[in-house]
C-alpha positions in Angstrom: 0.0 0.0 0.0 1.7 3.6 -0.5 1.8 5.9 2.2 -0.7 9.0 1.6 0.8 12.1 1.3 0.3 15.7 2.9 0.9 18.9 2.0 -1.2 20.7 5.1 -1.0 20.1 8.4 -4.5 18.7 10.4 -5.7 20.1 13.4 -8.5 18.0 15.2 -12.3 19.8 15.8 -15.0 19.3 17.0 -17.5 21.5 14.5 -21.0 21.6 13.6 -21.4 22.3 10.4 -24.0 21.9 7.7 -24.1 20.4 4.3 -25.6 22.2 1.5 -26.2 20.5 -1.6 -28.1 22.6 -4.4 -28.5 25.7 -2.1 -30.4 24.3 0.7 -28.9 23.0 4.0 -29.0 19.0 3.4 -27.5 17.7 6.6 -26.0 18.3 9.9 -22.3 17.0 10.0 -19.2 17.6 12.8 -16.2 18.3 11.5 -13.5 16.3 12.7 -9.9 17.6 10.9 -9.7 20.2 9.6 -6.6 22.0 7.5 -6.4 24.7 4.9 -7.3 22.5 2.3 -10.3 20.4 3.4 -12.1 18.8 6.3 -12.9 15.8 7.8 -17.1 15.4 8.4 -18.3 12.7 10.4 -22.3 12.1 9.3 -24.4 9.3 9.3 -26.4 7.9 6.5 -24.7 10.1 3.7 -24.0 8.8 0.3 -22.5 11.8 -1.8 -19.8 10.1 -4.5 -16.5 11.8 -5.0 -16.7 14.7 -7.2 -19.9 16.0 -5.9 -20.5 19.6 -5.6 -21.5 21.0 -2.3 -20.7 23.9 0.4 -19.7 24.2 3.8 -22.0 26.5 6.4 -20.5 26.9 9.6 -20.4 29.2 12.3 -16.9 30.2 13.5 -15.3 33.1 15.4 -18.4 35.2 15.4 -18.9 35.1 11.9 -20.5 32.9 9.0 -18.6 30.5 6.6 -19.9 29.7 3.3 -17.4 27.6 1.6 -17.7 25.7 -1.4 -16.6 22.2 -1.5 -16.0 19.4 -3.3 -16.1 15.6 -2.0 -13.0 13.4 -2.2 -14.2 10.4 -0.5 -16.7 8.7 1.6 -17.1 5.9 4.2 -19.1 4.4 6.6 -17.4 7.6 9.1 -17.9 10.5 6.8 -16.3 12.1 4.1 -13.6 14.5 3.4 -13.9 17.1 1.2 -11.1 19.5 -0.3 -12.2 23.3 -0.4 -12.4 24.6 -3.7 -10.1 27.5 -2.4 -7.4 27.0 0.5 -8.9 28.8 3.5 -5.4 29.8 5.5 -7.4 32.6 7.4 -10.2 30.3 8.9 -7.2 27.3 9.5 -5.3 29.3 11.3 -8.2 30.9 13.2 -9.3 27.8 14.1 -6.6 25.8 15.2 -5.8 29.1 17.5 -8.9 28.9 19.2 -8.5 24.9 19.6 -4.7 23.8 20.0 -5.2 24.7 23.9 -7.8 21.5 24.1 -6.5 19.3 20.8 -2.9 18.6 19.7 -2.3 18.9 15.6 -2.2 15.2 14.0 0.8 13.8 12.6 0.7 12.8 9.3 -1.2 9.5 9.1 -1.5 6.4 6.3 -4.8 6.1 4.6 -6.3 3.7 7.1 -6.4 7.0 9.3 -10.9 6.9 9.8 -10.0 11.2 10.3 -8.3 11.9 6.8 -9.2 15.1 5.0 
């Protein structure tokens, strides 16, 4: 098996965050990793195949996040999804507010259930 490769660091979370799929909030998800490229949602009963369009709406430092997305892949955990434009400001912002309660995660081989 080869090893999966990073290019942005992880930070664990612990995020509500909503799903919308052609406009409309689809489904309540927690995000688990996050980094400036993607995230990491854990949901239940979600089948969206990779490639599939969708946006991010969460609630974060006093402010709302509307960030468009696009799925990578899927399991029985969740799915990851890679932002269709690298969100440094909100990573950073994020991981600030949380790296008091949760240490950053090293880089990890695929059979990591909290890839993003």
């Amino acid at each position: 098996m080869v090893g999966e490769r990073r290019y942005c660091a992880r930070h664990r979370l612990d995020l509500p965050v909503y799903i919308r799929y052609h406009k409309r909030p689809f489904l309540t998800a927690t995000a688990r990793t996050v980094s400036s490229g993607g995230m990491f949602l854990s949901v239940k009963a979600l089948t969206l195949p990779p490639g599939t369009q969708i946006e991010l709406e969460l609630r974060a430092l006093g402010k709302r996040w509307l960030l468009p997305a696009i799925v990578i892949h899927g399991d029985n955990s969740g799915i990851g999804v890679m932002f269709q434009t690298t969100q440094t400001a909100l990573f950073q912002a994020l991981i600030d507010d949380t790296s008091a309660a949760m240490p950053p995660l090293v880089a990890a081989d695929s059979t990591d259930p909290l890839r993003a």
